[in-house]
N, C-alpha and C positions, 0 to 999 in steps of 0.2 A: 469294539461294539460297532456291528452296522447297520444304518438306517436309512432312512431317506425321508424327504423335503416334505410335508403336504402344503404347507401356506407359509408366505414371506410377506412380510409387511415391513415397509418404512415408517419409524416413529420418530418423535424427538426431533422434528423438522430437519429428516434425513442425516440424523447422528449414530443412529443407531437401527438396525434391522433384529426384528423379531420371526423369529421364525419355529413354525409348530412341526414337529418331528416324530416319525413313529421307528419303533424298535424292530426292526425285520423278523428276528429271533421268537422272543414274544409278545409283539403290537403294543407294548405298553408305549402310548402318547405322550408328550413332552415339549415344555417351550426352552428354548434357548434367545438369549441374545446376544447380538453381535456388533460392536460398537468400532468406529473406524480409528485406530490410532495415529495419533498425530506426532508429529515430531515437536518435543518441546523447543526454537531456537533461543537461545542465549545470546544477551551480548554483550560484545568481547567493549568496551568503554578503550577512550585515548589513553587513560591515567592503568591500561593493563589490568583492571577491575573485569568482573564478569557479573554480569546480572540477567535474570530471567528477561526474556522480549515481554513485552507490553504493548499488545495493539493497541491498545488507549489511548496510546502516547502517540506515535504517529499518527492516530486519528487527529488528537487534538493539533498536533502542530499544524495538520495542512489543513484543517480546520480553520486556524487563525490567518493560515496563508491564504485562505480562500473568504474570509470575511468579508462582507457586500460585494462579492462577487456571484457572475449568476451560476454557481455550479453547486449542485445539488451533492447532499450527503451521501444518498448512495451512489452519485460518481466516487466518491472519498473512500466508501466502503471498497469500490469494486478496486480502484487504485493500491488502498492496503493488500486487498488479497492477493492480486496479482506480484506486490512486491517480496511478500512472505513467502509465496510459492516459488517463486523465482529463488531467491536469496535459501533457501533450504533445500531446492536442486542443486545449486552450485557449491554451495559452503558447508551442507551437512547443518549441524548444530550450533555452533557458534560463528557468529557474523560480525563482523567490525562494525562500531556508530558510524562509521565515516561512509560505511557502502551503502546504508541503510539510510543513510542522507543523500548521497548521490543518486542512488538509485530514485528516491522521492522527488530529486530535482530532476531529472529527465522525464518520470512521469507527469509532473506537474507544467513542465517546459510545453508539454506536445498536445494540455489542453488549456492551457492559460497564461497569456507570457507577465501578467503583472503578478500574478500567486506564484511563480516561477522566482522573481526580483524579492518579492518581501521574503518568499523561503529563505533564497539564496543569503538573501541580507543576513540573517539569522543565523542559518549555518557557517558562513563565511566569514561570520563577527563583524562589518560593515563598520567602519569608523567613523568616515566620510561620506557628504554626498557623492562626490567625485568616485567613490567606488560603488556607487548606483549606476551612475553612466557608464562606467566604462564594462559593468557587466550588464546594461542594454546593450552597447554596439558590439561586445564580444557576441552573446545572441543574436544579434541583426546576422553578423556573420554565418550561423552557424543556422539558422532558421529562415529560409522565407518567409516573407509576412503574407499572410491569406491575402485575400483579397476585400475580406468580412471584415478583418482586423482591422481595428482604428491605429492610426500612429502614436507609438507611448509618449514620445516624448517630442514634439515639435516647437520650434521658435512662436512667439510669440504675435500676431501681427503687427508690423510697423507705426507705430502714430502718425498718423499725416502730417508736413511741416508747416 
C-alpha cells in the first residue's frame, strides 16, 4: 500500500509521533502512530543474577550522594540519561552493577568532589575513615582543584601557645 504524509505531530512529550496519512490509490485518510523504541537494559548484579535496570535507583542513589548539596535534580536527570545512553551504546543490553557505578562516579567526580567521596564510600563499602582520605588524595591526584573549589579536607588552625 502506498501513501504519503499530510501532517506529523509530536505527542506524549516527544514519545511518540502521530501522523495523518492518505491512501494514493483511493484517498482514503488515516492516522498512524509511531512510538520510539527503546532498548530495555538489564542488569547483569555481582552474585551473576540479572535484573531489569531501574532508573529510579540510580536516581535515588546520587540523590543521597548529592544531599545538601547545591546541585539540582535535573543536573541528576540529565547525568542518568547520559549514563544510560552511554552504557547501551557500548554494552547492548545487559550492563554490569559495577560499570553502572563507575560510570556514576566519574560523572559525579567532574561536577561535585564531595557527592563524588559519599558515592564512592557507598560503592566501595568504606570501613574506615582512613579510606575517606585516601580516596581524597587519590582524587587530588587525578583532578585539579578549580579555583571555585573550596579545600575538602584541610588541617585545622593552630591554637596559639
Amino acid at each position: 500500500m502506498r501513501d504519503r504524509v499530510i501532517d506529523s505531530r509530536v505527542i506524549q512529550e516527544g514519545e511518540r509521533i502521530r501522523r495523518r496519512r492518505q491512501c494514493l490509490a483511493c484517498a482514503t485518510r488515516y492516522t498512524t502512530y509511531e512510538a520510539i523504541e527503546q532498548i530495555e537494559l538489564r542488569v547483569l548484579k555481582r552474585g551473576g543474577r540479572i535484573e531489569p535496570f531501574h532508573r529510579y535507583k540510580l536516581v535515588s542513589s546520587l540523590s543521597k550522594a548529592c544531599e545538601k548539596r547545591p546541585i539540582k535534580l535535573e543536573i541528576l536527570e540529565r547525568l542518568v540519561d547520559e549514563i544510560v545512553t552511554e552504557l547501551g551504546v557500548e554494552t547492548g543490553r545487559e550492563v554490569p552493577s559495577r560499570l553502572i557505578g563507575l560510570r556514576a562516579m566519574e560523572k559525579l567526580q567532574a561536577i561535585d568532589p564531595v557527592a563524588y567521596v559519599r558515592y564512592a564510600s557507598i560503592y566501595r563499602q568504606f570501613q574506615e575513615a582512613g579510606e575517606f582520605i585516601d580516596e581524597v588524595e587519590q582524587m587530588k591526584k587525578r583532578t585539579p582543584r578549580r579555583a571555585d573549589q573550596p579545600e575538602l579536607f584541610t588541617s585545622p588552625p593552630k591554637a596559639p601557645a
